[in-house]
C-alpha positions in Angstrom: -9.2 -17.4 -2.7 -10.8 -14.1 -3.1 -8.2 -11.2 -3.7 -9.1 -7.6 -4.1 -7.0 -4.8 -5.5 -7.4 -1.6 -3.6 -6.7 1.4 -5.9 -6.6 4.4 -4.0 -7.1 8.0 -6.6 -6.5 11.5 -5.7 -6.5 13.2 -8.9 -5.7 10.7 -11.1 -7.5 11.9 -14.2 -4.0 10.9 -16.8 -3.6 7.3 -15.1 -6.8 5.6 -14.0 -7.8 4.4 -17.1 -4.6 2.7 -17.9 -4.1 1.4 -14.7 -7.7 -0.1 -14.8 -6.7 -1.6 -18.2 -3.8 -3.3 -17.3 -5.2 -5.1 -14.3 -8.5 -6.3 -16.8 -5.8 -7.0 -19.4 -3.5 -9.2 -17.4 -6.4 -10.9 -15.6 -7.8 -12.5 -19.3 -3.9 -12.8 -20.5 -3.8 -15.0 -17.5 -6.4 -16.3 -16.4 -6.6 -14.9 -13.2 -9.8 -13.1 -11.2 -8.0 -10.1 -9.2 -11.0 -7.7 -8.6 -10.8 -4.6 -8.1 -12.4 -1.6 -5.8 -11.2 2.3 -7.2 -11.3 4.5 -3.7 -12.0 7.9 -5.4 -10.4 10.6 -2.7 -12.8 13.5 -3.7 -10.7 14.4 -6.7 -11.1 17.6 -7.9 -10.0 17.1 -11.7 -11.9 14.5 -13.8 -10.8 11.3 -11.7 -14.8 10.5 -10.6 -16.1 11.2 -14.2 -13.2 8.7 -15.7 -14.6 5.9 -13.4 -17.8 6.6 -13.7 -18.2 6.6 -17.8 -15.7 3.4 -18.0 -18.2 1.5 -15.4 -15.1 0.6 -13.0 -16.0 -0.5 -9.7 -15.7 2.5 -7.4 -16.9 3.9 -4.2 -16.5 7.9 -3.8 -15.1 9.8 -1.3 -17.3 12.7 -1.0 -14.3 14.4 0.9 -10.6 14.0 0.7 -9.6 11.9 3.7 -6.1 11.3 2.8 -4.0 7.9 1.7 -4.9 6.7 5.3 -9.1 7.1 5.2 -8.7 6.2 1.2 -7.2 2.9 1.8 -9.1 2.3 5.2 -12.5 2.5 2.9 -10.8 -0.5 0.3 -10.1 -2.4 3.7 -13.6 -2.3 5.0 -14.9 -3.1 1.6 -12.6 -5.9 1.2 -13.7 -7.3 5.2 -17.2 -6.4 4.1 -17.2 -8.3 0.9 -15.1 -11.7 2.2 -12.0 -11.2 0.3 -9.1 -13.1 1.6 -6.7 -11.1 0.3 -6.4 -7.6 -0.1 -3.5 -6.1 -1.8 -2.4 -1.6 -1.9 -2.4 -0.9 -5.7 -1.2 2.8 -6.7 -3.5 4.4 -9.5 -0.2 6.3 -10.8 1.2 3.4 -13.0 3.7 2.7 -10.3 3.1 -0.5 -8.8 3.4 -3.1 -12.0 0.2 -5.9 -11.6 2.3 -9.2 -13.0 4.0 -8.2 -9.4 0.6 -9.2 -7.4 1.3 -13.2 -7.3 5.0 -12.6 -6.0 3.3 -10.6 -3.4 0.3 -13.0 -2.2 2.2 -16.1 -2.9 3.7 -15.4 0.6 0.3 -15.3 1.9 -0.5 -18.7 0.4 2.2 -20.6 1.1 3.8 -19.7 4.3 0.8 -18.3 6.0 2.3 -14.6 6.2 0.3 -12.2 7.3 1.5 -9.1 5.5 4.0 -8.2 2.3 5.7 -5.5 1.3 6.6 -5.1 -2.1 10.0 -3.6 -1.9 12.1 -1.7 -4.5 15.7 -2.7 -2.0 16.2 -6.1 -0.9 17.2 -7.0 -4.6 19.1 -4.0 -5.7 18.5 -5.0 -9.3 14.9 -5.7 -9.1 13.6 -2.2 -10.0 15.3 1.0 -11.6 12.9 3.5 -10.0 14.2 3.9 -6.5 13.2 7.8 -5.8 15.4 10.6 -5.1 18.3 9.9 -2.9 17.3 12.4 -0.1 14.1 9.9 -0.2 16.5 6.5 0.1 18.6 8.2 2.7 15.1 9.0 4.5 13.2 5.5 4.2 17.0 4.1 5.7 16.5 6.3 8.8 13.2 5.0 9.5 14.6 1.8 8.7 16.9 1.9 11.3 14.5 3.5 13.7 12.1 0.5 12.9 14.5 -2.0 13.8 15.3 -0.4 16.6 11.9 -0.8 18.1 10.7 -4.0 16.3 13.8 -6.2 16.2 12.8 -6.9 12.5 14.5 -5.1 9.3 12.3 -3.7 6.4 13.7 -2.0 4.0 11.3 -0.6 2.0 9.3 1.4 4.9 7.1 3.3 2.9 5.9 0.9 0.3 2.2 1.5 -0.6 2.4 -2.0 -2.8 1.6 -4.6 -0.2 -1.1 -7.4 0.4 -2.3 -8.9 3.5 -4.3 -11.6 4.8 -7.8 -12.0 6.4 -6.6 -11.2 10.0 -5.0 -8.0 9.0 -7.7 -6.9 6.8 -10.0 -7.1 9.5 -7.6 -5.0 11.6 -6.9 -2.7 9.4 -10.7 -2.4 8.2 -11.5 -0.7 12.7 -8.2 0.4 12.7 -5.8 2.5 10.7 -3.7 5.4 10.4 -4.5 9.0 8.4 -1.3 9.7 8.3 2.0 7.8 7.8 -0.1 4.5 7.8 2.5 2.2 5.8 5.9 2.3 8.4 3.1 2.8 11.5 1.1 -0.3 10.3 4.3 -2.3 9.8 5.7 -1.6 12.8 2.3 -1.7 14.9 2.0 -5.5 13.3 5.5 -6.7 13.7 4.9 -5.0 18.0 1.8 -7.4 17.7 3.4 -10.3 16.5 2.3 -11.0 13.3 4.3 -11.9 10.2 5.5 -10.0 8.1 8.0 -10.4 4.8 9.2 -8.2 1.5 9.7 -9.3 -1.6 11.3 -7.9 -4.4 9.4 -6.1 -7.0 10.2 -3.4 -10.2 8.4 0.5 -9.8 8.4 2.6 -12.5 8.2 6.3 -12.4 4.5 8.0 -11.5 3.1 8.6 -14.8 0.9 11.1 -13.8 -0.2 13.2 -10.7 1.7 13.9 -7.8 3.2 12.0 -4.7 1.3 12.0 -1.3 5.1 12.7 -0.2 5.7 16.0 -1.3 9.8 16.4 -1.9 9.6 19.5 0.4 8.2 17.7 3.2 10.8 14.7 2.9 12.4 15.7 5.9 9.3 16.9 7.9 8.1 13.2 6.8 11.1 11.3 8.2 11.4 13.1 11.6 7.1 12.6 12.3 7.5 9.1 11.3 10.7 8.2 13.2 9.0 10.1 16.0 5.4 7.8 15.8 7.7 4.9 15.6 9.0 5.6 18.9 6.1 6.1 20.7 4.4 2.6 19.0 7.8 1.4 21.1 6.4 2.7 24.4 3.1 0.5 23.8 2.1 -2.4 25.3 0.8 -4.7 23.0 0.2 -8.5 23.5 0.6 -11.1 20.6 -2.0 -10.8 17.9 -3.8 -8.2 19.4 
């Protein structure tokens, strides 16, 4: 199967290198062929430069869209390209790579359509959690979620996830510039497709700053719970 990591960069100038690395060093380690497609937001620091000189595969922004219209580009390259998978990688050092076959064995084996790579359903499974204003946050819209879905996630705002052909192809026409990770999984789960976390270790960003700026935690939770709602008053039919 083909699988494609999407790397989405805003000013990622201290990490990109070494999260490029790691991915090329675990796929000889073993054995694997993960490719993988660097979405360079329009950084303004030395992000396109970085890419550029080390010969990673890249495609440029030549604005900044935002975490929605950066990962929207990786999805249409991935459709574009015939990957079958097509998994959310963080350029901060966040999201570990050894972590990529939990996430698409799911995929493989139980024909899932999307997975979250969560930091909650295994309490011991990472140390990084984020602040606790953030947990109490991502439980509102957890509840909120299940309210409207039926289905519990935990980890609602998880940018480490991988999904199949079906979704790629949806997400590739259609997906959100803002909010896109509890919208998309509750707008899936409304449509009927399948969707399952499993546990996975974060570490701390070890560079640039959060798309979630600690100020805005609250303005965050109250939009999203909000969007969720009206995803709620939708009609959507099975698959669609």
């Amino acid at each position: 199967m083909k699988v494609l990591l999407i790397v989405p960069a805003y000013n990622e100038e201290k990490t990109i290198l070494k999260t490029y690395k790691d991915i090329i060093k675990y796929n000889e380690h073993k054995k694997e062929k993960y490719d993988v497609i660097v979405i360079n937001d329009g950084s303004k620091d030395s992000t396109k430069e970085i890419i550029e000189k080390n010969n990673i595969p890249h495609i440029n922004l030549i604005h900044n869209l935002g975490i929605g219209g950066a990962v929207q580009t990786g999805y249409k390259y991935a459709y574009e390209n015939n990957y079958d998978i097509a998994i959310q990688l963080d350029a901060d050092g966040q999201h570990d790579v050894k972590y990529v076959k939990d996430i698409i064995k799911p995929i493989i084996t139980d024909n899932c359509d999307l997975v979250i790579g969560s930091r909650y359903i295994d309490k011991n499974a990472s140390e990084f959690k984020s602040t606790k204003a953030r947990q109490y946050g991502i439980k509102i819209i957890s509840f909120i979620m299940k309210l409207v879905t039926k289905n519990k996630i935990y980890d609602t705002t998880s940018g480490f996830r991988a999904c199949n052909r079906k979704v790629i192809k949806k997400f590739s026409s259609d997906y959100p510039t803002e909010y896109p990770e509890p919208i998309t999984t509750t707008e899936l789960l409304k449509q009927g497709y399948s969707i399952k976390e499993v546990p996975v270790s974060m570490k701390e960003r070890a560079g640039g700053k959060s798309s979630i700026r600690s100020w805005k935690n609250f303005y965050y939770m109250i939009n999203v719970c909000l969007s969720i709602l009206m995803i709620s008053i939708r009609r959507y039919k099975d698959g669609v």
